[in-house]
N, C-alpha and C positions, 0 to 999 in steps of 0.2 A: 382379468385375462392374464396379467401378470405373474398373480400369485397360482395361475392355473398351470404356468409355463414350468413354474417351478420345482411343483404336486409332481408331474410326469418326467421332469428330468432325470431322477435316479432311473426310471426305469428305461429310457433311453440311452442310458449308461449302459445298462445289464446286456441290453440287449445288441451294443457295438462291443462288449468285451470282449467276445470270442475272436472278433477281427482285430482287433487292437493285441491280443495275445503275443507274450514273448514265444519266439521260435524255439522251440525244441533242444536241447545240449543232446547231441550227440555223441560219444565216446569212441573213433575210429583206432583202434587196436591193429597195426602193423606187427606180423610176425619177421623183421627186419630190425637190427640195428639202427639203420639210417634211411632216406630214403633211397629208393632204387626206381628205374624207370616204371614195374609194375605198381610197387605204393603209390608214385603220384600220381597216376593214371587212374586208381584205385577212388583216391581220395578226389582228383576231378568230377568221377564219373557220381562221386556222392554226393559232392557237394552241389553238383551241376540238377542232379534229379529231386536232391531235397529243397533247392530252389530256398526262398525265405521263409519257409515250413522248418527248418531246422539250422541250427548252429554245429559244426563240426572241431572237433580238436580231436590233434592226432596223436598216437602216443605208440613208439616202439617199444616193445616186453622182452626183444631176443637179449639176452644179456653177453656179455663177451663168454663167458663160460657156458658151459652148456650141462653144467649139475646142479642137482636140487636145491642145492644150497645158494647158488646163482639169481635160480628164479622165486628164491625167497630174499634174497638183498634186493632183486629187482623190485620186489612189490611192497619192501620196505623204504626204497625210495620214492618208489611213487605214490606211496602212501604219503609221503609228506611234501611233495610236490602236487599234487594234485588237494592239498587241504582246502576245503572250504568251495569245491568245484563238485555240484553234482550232476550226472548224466542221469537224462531220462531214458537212453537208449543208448548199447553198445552194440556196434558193428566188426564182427573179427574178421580180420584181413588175413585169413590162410590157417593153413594146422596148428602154429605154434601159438597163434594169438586165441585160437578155440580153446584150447589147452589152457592157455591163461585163465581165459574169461571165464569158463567153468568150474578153475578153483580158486581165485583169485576175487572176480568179477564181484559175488554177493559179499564180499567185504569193500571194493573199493566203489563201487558203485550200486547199495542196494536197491533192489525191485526193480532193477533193469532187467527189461528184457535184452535176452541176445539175436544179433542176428548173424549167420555166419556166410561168408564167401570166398569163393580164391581154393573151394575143396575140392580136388581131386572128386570124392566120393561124399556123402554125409552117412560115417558111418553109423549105426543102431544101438552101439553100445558108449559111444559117446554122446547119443542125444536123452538116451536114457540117464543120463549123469545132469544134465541140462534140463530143470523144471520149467524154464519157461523162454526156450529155444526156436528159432527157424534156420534152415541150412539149406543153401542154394548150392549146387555141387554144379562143375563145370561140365557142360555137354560134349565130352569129346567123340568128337565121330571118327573113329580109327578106321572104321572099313573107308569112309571115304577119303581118309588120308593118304591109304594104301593108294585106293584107284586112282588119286591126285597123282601121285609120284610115277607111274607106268603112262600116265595121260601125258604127262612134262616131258619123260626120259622114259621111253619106251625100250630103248635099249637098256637098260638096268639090270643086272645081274646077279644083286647081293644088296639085301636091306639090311642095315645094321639097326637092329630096333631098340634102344635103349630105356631101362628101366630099374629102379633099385629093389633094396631086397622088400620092404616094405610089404603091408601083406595086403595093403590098396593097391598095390603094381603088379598083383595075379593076374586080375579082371582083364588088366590093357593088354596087358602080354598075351592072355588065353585070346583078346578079340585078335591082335596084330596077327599072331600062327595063322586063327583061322580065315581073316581077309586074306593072307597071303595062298592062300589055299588056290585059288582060280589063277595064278600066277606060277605054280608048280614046277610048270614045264618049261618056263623060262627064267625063274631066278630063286635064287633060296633066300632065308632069310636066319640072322643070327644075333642069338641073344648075349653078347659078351656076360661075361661073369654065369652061366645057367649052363654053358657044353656040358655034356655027361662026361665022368674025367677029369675036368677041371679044377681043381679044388680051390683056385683064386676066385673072389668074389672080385664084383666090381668097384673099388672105391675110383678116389680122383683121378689117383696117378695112371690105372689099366682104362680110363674113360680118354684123358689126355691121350694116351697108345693107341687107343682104339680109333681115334677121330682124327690121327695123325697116317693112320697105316691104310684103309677104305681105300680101294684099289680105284681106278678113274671110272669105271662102269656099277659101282655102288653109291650109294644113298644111307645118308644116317637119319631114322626118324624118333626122337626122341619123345618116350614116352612120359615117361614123369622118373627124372632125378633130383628127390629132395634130403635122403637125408646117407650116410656111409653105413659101412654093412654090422659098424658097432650101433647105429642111431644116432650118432654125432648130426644135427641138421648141416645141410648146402645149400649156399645160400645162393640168387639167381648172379649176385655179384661174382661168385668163385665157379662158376659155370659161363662165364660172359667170359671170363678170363679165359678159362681155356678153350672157349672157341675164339677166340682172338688171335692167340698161338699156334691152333692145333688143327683147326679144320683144315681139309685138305681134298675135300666130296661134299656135295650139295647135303646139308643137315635141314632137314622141315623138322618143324618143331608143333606143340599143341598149344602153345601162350604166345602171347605174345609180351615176354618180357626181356628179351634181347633184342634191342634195335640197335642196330649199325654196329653186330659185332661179331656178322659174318655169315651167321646165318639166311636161311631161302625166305623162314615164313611157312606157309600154309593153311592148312584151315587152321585159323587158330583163334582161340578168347583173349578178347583184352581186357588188359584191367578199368577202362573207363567202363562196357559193359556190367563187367561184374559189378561197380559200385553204383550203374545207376541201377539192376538189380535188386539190389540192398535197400537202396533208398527206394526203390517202390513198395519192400514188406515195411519201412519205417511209416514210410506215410501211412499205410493200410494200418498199422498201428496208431498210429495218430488220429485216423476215423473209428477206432474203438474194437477195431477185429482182435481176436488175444494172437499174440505172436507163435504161444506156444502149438494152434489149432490153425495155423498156416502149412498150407505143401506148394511152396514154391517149385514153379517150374526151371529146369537147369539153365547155366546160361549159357547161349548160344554162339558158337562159332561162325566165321566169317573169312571169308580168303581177298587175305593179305601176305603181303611179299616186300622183300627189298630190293631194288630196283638194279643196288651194286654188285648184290649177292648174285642175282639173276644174271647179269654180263658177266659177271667172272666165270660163271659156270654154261654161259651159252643157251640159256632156257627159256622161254617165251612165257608171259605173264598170262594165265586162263583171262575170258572175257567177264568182264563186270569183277575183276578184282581190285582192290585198295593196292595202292603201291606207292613205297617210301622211299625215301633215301634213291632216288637215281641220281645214277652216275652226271657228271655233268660233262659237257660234250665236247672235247679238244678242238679249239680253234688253229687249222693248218693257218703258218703267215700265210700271206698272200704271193702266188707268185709272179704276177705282172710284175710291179713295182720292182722286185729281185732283177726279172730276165730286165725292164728296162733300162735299169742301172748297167746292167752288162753292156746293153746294147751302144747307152753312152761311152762308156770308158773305152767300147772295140769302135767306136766312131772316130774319136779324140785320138786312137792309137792311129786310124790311118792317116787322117788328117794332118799329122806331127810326122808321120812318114811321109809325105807329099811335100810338105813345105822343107823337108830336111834334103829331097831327092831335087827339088828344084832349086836348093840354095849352094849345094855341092856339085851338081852336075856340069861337066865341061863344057 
């Protein structure tokens, strides 16, 4: 019996190894410097969905410079930071890191598949660059962002819709005109840097003017600003900044990657969605599906708001929305304990007048 125990023990090995299996290295690629509140959310939502199926390490590619020579020190550094660490799967977090990972990726991590998030769009001649790619693009619903903003501020008079030169920021702009369409007769809507005439484009500084001058009956709905009209990238950091300073009219936005900095909210994506997203084509990778023969569905938006942004501007939260950041609520003193203290000290004053009128009087 003994030695019968022994005859089947390899194979009772074989057949607990898939459960006993180390977790997955995954390769989380931030198009960011540092983190910002969308990467961690990003990296929650990855970490959160790959659960002990996968090991995550994050790594930022945007380099302080933003020329080619830049993003070749970059991945000369990480070439030797990253030695002896191999991914079995890389996740790119936004355009700059798809960028990376595409030319970069099969030297620092080969036979990884990509998986990419945080896209605007997934466009067809980047994925054609990409042998063994999947790319979840962000579900933006701009008609319903529109009818969001006339639902809030019915009186509304002027959308300021913003968007860069980019040639993924056609599509947003073509849908914003046409939602605004049904809206005609009560308000226009305008594309800073796009007037006929105009020959300034929109960089920082005419966005900071633009967000600063929005008359008290307009609305800024921000479509996608990521990069300046040379291609310089913008990063959500130096867009936080200026609405910090600048906002001056309820700004809805499509991310949510500014919280508490001033902006309304709206329908918008968050980055914990996107990365549990990601982590659903990893695992489906991991049950053996090829990544490159995936068609992920976009990710989904959800209406959220801030609570501060909302009271500054007078606007009521739609029902069944996410809401952050409220204001907290000014405790008035009290004023019993005030008026009774009065009441003592005008008690004590007569009192003092009575005993003064009975001690002097003839």
């Amino acid at each position: 019996m003994y030695f019968r125990l022994l005859a089947i023990l390899p194979l009772l090995c074989l057949l607990c190894a898939p459960a006993l299996a180390a977790p997955a290295q995954v390769a989380l690629l931030h198009s960011d410097r540092s983190s910002t509140p969308w990467t961690d959310a990003v990296a929650a939502g990855l970490t959160e969905g790959l659960g002990t199926d996968g090991e995550v390490r994050r790594i930022f590619v945007r380099p302080e410079s933003e020329s080619e020579d830049a993003y070749d020190d970059m991945f000369e550094a990480l070439s030797a930071e990253l030695a002896g660490y191999s991914a079995q799967y890389v996740v790119a977090d936004g355009e700059i890191a798809f960028a990376f990972a595409r030319k970069y990726g099969p030297l620092l991590f080969p036979n990884a598949p990509v998986v990419a998030c945080s896209l605007p769009e997934a466009d067809a001649g980047d994925m054609a660059l990409c042998t063994d790619c999947a790319a979840i693009p962000m579900g933006y619903d701009i008609p319903a962002s529109v009818d969001l903003i006339f639902a809030m501020r019915p009186a509304t008079r002027l959308v300021v819709a913003v968007a860069d030169n980019a040639e993924e920021s056609r599509p947003l702009m073509d849908a914003a005109n046409k939602a605004m369409g049904k809206y005609a007769d009560r308000a226009q809507v305008l594309f800073p840097g796009f007037e006929p005439g105009n020959d300034r484009k929109l960089d920082l500084d005419l966005l900071g003017e633009t967000l600063a001058s929005v008359p008290s009956d307009g609305v800024v709905l921000l479509l996608d600003y990521s990069e300046e009209p040379d291609e310089t990238p913008v990063s959500d950091g130096q867009l936080e900044a200026l609405f910090r300073e600048k906002i001056a009219s309820p700004v809805f936005v499509m991310r949510d990657a500014w919280p508490d900095s001033g902006v309304v909210g709206g329908l918008m994506i968050s980055g914990v969605d996107a990365g549990r997203d990601a982590a659903g084509l990893v695992r489906r990778a991991l049950g053996g599906e090829p990544v490159r023969e995936m068609l992920p569905r976009p990710t989904a938006p959800a209406l959220r708001f801030d609570g501060t942004a909302l009271a500054r501007f007078g606007l009521q939260v739609p029902e069944q929305a996410g809401v952050v950041n409220t204001p907290q609520a000014v405790e008035e003193p009290p004023a019993l304990p005030v008026t009774g203290l009065a009441w003592g000290f005008g008690l004590a004053a007569v009192v003092g007048l009575f005993v003064y009128l009975r001690r002097y009087r003839p």
